[in-house]
N, C-alpha and C positions, 0 to 999 in steps of 0.2 A: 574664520568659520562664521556661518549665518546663525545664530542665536537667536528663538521666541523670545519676546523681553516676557518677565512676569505677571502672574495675572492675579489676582486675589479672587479665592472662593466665591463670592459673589457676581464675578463676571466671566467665569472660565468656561463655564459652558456656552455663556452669549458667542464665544468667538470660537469656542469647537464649532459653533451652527455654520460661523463662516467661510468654513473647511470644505472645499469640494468632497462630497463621501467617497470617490472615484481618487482622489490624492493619498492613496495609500502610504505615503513615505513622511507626507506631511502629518496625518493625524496620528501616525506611530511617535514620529519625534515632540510633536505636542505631547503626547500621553504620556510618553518618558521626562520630559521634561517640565511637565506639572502632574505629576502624578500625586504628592502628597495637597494640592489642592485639590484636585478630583473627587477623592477619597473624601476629601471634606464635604462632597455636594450631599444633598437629597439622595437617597439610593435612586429613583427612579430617572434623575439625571446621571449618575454616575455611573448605573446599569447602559443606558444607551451609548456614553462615550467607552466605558468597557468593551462593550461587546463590537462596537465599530473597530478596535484597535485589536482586539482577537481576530477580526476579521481581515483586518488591512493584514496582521502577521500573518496568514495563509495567503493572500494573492500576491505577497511581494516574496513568498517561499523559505518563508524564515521559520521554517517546521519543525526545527527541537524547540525556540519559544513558542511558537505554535501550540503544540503538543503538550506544554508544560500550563499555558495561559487559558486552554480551553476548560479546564479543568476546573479555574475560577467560573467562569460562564454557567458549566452544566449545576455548580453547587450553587449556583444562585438561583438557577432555575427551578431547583428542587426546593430550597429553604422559602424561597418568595412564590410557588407555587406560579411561577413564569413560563409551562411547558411551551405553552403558544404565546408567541411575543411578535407583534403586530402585523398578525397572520399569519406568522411563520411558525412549523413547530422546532422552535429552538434547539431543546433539548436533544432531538435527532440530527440537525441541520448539525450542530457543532460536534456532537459524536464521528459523525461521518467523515467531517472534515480532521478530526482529531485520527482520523482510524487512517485516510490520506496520508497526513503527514506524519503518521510512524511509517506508512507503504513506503514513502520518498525517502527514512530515514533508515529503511532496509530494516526494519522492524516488524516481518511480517507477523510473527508468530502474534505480537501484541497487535496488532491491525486487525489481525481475523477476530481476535478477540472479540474486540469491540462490532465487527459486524459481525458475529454469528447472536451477539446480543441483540441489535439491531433487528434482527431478521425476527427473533425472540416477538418483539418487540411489532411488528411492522411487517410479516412476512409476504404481503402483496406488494411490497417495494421493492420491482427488481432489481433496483442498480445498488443495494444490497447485496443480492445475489448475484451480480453479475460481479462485482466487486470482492466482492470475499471468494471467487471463481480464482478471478486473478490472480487476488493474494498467494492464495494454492499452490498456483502455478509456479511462483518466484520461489517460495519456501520449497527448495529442495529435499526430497528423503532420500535416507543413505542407500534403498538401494539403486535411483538415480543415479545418483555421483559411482556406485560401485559399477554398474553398467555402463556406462561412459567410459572410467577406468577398462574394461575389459574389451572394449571396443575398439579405444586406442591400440590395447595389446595388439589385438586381432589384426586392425589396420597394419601396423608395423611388421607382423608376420606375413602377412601376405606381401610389400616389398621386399621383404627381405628375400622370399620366394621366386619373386619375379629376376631381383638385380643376382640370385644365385644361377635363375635358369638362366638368363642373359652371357651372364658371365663364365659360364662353367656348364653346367649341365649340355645343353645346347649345345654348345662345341666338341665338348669331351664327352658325354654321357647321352647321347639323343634320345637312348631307348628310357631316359627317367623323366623325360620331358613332359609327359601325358600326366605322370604322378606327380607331380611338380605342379602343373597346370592343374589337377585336382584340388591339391590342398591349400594352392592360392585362391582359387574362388571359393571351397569353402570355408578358407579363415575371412574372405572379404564378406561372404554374404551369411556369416556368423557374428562378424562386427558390427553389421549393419540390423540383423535382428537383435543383435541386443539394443542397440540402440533406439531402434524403431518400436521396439515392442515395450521396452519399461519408460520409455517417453507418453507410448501410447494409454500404457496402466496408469502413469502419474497424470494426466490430463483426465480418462476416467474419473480415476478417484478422487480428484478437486471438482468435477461433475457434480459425481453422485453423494458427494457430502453435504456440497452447497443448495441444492434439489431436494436432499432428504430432511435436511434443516427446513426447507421451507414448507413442507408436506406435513411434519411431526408441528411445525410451527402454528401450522394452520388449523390442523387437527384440532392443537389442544385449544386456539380461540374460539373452536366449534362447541366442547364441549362444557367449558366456561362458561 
């Protein structure tokens, strides 16, 4: 295995500079592997190679440390009053990314969290709201899952309907055939509203929450 050799406090940042910013696997494995010189630097040298390695952990998808290491990030930003860090406003930049990589970690419910704070925060930022839209969307409510469930039912009742008329009715029975063919289309297009219709409310209502967050959001920076 390829091993950094060691660096002493005084030159470890010199050779973090030497680090393509674009080699995310490199400056992750530096940072792991001198981290207790890091820590030794200057905060405002150790805040920069931080926050490159919280960063490299989101482009190379390693979203539970991700998730765990942004968190260092947003407290420094608060304590050292770092919101904007060289031009950027950090403190959202790494929120947002943090609120990603719980989306990736199927962590919706704590995702939306953090962007409906966001939005709190920033409510003319759409991809905010388009993002906490999404979230919505993943995060299933039960009665979802209970209409899908009852969709299936309905699905399976109408073949059942069809392979009964095929095989029996039809042949033996002609005169039940009509009734037959009745309540197979309406178990199919009974399966298919339900379906279609609590798909179409749960798209709604991840809508009109994400919208109302930003209207109520807006509001209150108006009267502020």
């Amino acid at each position: 295995m390829d091993f950094l050799p060691t660096y002493s406090p005084s030159t470890v940042y010199g050779h973090f500079q030497e680090i393509d910013p674009q080699s995310y696997n490199t400056i992750i494995r530096f940072f792991n592997e001198h981290a207790e010189e890091i820590k030794a630097l200057d905060f405002e040298d150790y805040f920069e190679i931080l926050n490159s390695y919280v960063y490299s952990l989101f482009e190379v998808g390693a979203y539970q440390k991700h998730a765990m290491m942004a968190d260092v990030v947003i407290e420094a930003t608060i304590i050292n009053n770092l919101k904007v860090y060289h031009g950027i406003d950090l403190y959202e930049k790494t929120l947002f990314q943090k609120s990603a990589s719980l989306y990736h970690l199927h962590l919706y419910e704590e995702s939306a969290y953090i962007l409906s704070e966001l939005i709190k925060i920033n409510p003319s930022e759409n991809t905010y709201r388009d993002f906490l839209i999404k979230n919505k969307l993943q995060d299933k409510p039960k009665y979802l899952v209970r209409s899908q469930g009852i969709s299936i039912v309905l699905y399976f009742v109408s073949i059942f309907i069809i392979a009964l008329s095929a095989f029996y009715l039809d042949p033996f029975l002609p005169s039940w055939s009509s009734r037959a063919e009745f309540w197979r289309n309406t178990s199919f297009l009974s399966g298919t509203g339900f379906l279609v219709g609590a798909e179409a409310l749960h798209r709604f209502n991840a809508w009109w929450l994400a919208f109302d967050l930003v209207e109520k959001s807006k509001e209150k920076l108006r009267i502020s």
